[in-house]
Every structure is written in C-alpha cells, then in structure tokens.
Chimera marker file (.cmm) of the C-alpha trace (Angstrom):
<marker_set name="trace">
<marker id="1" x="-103.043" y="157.335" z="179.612" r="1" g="1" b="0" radius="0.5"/>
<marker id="2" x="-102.286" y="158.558" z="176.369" r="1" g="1" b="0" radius="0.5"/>
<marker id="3" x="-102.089" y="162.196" z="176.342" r="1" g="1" b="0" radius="0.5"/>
<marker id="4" x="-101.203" y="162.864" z="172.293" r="1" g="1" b="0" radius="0.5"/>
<marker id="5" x="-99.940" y="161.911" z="169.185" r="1" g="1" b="0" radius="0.5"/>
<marker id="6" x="-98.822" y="165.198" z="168.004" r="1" g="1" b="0" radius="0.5"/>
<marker id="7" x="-95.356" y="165.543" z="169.556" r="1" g="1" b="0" radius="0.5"/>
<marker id="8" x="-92.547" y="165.745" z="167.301" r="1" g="1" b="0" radius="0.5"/>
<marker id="9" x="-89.516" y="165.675" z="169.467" r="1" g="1" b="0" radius="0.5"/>
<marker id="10" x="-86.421" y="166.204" z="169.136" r="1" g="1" b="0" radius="0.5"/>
<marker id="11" x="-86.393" y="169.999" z="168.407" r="1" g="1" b="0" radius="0.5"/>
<marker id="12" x="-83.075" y="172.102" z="168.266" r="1" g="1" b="0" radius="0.5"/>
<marker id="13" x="-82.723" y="175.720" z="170.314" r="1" g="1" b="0" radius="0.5"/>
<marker id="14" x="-84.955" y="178.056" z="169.244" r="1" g="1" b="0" radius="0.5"/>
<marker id="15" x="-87.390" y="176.094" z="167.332" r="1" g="1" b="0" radius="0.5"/>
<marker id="16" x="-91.114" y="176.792" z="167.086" r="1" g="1" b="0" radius="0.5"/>
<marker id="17" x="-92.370" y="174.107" z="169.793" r="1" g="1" b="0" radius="0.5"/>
<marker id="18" x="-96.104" y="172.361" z="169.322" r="1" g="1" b="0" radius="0.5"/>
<marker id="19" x="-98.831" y="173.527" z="171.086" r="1" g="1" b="0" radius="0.5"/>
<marker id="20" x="-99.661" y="170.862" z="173.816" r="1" g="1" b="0" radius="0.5"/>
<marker id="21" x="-103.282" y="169.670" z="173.388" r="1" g="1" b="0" radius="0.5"/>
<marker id="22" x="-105.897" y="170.283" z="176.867" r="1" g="1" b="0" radius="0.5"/>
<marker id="23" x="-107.836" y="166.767" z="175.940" r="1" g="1" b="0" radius="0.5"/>
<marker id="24" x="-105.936" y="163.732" z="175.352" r="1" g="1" b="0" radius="0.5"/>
<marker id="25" x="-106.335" y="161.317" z="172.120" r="1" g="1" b="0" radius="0.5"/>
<marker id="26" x="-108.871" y="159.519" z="174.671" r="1" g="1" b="0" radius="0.5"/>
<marker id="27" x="-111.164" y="162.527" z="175.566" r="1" g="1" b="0" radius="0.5"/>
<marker id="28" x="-109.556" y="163.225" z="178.823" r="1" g="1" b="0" radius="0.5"/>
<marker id="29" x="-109.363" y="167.014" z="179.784" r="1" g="1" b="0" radius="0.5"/>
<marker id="30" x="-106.273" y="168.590" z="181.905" r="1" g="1" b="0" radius="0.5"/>
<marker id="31" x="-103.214" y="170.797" z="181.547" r="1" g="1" b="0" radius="0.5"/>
<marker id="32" x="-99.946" y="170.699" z="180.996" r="1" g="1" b="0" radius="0.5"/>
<marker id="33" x="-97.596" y="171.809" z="183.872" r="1" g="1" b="0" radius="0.5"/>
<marker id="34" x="-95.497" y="174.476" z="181.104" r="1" g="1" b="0" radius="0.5"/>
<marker id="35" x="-95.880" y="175.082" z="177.537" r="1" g="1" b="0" radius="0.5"/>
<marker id="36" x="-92.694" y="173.776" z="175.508" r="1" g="1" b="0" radius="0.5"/>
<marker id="37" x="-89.562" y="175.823" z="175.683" r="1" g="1" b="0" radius="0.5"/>
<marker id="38" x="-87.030" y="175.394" z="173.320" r="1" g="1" b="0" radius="0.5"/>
<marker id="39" x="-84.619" y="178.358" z="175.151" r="1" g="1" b="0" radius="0.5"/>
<marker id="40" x="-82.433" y="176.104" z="175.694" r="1" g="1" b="0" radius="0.5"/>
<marker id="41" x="-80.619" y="172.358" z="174.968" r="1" g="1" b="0" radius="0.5"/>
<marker id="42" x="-81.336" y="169.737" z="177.089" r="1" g="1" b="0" radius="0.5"/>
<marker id="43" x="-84.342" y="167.223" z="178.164" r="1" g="1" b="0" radius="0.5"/>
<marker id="44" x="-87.605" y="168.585" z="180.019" r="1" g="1" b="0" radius="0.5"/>
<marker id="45" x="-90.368" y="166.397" z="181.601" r="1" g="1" b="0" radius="0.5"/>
<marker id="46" x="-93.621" y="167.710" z="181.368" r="1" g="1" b="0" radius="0.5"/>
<marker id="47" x="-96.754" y="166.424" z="183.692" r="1" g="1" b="0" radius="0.5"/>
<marker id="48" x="-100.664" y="166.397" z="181.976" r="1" g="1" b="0" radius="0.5"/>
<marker id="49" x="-102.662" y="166.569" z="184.816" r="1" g="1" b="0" radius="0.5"/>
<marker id="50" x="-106.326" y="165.696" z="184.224" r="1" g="1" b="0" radius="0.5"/>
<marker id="51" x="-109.032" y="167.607" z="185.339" r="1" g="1" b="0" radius="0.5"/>
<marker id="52" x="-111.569" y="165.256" z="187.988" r="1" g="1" b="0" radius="0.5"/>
<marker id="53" x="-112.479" y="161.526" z="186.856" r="1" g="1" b="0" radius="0.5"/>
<marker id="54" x="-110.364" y="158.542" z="187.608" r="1" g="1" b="0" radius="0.5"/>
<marker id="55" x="-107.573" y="159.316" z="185.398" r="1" g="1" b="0" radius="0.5"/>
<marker id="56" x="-103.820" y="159.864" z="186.530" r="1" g="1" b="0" radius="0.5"/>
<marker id="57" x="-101.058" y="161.831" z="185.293" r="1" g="1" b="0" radius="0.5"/>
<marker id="58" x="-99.186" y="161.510" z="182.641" r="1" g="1" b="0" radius="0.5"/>
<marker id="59" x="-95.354" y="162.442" z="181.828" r="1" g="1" b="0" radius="0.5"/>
<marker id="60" x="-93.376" y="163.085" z="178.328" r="1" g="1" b="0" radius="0.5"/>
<marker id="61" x="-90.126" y="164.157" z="177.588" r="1" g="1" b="0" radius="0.5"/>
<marker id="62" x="-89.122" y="166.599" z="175.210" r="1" g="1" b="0" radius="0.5"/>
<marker id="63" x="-85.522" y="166.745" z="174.359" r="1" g="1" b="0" radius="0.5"/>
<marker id="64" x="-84.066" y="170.077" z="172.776" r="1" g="1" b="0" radius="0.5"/>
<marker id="65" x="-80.942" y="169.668" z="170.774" r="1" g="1" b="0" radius="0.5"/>
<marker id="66" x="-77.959" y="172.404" z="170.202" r="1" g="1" b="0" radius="0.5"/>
<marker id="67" x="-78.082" y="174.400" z="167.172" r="1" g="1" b="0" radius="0.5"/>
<marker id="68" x="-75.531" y="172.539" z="164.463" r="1" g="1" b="0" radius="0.5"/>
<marker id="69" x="-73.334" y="175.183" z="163.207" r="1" g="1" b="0" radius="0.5"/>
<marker id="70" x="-71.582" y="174.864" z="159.865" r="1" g="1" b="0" radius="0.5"/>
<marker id="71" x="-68.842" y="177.130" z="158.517" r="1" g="1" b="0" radius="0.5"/>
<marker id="72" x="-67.588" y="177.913" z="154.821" r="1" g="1" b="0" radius="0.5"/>
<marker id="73" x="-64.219" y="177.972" z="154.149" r="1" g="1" b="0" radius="0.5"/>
<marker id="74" x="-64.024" y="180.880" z="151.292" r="1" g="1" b="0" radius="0.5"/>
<marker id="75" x="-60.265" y="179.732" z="150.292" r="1" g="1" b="0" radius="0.5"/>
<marker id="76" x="-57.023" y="179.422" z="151.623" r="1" g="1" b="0" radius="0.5"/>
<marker id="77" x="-56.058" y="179.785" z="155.268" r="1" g="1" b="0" radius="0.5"/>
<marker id="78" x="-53.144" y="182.309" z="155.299" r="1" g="1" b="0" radius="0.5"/>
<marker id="79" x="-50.401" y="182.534" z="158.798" r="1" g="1" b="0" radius="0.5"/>
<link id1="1" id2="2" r="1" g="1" b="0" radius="0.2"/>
<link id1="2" id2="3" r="1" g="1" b="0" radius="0.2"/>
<link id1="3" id2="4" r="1" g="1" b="0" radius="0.2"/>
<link id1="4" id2="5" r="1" g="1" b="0" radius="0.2"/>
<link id1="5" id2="6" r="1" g="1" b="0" radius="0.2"/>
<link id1="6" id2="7" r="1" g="1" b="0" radius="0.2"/>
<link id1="7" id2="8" r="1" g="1" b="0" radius="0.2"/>
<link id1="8" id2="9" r="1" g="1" b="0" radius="0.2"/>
<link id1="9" id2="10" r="1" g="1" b="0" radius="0.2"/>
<link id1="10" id2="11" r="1" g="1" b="0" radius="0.2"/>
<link id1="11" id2="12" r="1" g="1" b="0" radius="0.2"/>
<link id1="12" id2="13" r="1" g="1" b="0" radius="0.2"/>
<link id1="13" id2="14" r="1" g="1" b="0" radius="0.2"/>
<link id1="14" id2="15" r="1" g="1" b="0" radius="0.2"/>
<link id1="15" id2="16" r="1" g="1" b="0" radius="0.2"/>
<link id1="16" id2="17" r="1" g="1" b="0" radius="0.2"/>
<link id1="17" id2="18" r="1" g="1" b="0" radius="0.2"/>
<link id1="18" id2="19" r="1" g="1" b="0" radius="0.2"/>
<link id1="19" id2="20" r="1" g="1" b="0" radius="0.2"/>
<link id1="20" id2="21" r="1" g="1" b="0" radius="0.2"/>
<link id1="21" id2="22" r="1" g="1" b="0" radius="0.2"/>
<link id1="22" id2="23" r="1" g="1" b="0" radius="0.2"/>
<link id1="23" id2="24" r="1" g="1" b="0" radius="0.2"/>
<link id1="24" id2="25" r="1" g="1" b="0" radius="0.2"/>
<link id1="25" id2="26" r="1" g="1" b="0" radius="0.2"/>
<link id1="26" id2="27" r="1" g="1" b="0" radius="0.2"/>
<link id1="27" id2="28" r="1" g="1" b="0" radius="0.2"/>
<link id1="28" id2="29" r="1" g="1" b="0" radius="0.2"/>
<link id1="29" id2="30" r="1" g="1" b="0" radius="0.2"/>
<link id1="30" id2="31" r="1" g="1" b="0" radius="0.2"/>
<link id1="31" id2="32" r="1" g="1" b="0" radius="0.2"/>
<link id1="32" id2="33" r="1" g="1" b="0" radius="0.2"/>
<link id1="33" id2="34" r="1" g="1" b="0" radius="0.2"/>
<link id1="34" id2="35" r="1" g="1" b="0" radius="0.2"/>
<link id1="35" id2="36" r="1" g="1" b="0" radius="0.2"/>
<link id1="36" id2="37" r="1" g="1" b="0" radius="0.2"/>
<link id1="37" id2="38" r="1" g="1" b="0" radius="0.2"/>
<link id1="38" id2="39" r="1" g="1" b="0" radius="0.2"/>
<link id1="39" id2="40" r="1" g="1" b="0" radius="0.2"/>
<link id1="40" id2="41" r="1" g="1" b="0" radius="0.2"/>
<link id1="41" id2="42" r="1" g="1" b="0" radius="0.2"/>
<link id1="42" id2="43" r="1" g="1" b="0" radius="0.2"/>
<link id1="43" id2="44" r="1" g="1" b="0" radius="0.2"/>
<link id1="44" id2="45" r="1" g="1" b="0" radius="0.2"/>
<link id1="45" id2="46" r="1" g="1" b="0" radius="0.2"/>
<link id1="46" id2="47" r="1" g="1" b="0" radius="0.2"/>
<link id1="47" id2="48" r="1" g="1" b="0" radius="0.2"/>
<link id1="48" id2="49" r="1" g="1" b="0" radius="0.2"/>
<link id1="49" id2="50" r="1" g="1" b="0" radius="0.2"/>
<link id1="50" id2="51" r="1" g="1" b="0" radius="0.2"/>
<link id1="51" id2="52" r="1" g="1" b="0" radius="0.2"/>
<link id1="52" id2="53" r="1" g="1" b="0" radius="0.2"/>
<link id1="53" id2="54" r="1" g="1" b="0" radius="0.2"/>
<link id1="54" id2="55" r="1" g="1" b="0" radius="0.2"/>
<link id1="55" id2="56" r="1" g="1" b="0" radius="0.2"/>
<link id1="56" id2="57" r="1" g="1" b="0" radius="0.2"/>
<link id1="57" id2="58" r="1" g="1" b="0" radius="0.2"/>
<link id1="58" id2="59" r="1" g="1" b="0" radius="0.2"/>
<link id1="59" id2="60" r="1" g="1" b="0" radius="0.2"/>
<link id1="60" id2="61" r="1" g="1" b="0" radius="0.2"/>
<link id1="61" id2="62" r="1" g="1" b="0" radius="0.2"/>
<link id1="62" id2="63" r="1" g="1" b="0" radius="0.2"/>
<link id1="63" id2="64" r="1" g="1" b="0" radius="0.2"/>
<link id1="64" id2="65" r="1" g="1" b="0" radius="0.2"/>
<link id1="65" id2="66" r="1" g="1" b="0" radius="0.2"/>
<link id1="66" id2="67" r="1" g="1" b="0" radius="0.2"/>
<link id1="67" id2="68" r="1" g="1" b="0" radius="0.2"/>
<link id1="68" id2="69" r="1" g="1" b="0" radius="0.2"/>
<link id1="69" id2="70" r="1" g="1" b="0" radius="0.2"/>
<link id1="70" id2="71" r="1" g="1" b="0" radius="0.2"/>
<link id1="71" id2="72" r="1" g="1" b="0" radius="0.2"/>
<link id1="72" id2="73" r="1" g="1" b="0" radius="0.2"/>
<link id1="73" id2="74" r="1" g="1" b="0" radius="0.2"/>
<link id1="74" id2="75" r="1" g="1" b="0" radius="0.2"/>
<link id1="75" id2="76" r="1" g="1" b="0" radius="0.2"/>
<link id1="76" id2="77" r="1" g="1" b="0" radius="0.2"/>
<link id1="77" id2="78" r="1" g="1" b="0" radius="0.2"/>
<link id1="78" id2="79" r="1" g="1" b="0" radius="0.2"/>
</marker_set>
C-alpha cells in the first residue's frame, strides 16, 4: 500500500518535518504511529496503520541528518 507521495526525506536536526497525511494516495484512512521528529540524527521507522477494510500496514523511513557546520577563518592563526 502506498501511503504518500509527499515525503521529502532526508531532513537535517531541527528541520520543519511534513505533516504525515491520515488517507493514503489510494483513499485508504489510518494513522501514523508518531508525527516526524527531527530532535535528533539518525533513521526512524514509522507504521500507517489503516483504519478497518482489508488493507495492511505500511512502514517508511525517515532519516535525519546532523547539522553541517562551517567555520570562517577571519585571518591568520596566531601561537
């Protein structure tokens, strides 16, 4: 079962996460398990479980990336 085609992974710590949809691309109602967290770096499987009807549940990862951090060297290093 396809559950969406709105997820734009990968997201880095502390991004603004989607909103996961309650009906999938097929009309299929249900809920997601948790909403997206992007608290922290790492990969996180979340479960759409439908709501009656023959369908099954679904998984998708979301992977969260550490922030890249870049410095600026403002001229010479001094010992």
């Amino acid at each position: 079962m396809r559950t969406s085609n709105i997820y734009t992974s990968p997201y880095c710590v502390g991004d603004t996460p989607a909103t996961l949809p309650t009906t999938s691309t097929n009309g299929v109602s249900g809920t997601w398990d948790a909403a997206i967290s992007t608290a922290s770096a790492g990969t996180t499987t979340y479960t759409f479980t439908p709501t009656g009807g023959c369908a099954t549940t679904a998984t998708m990862d979301v992977v969260v990336n550490s922030p890249l951090h870049q410095y600026l060297q403002l001229g010479p290093l001094l010992y």
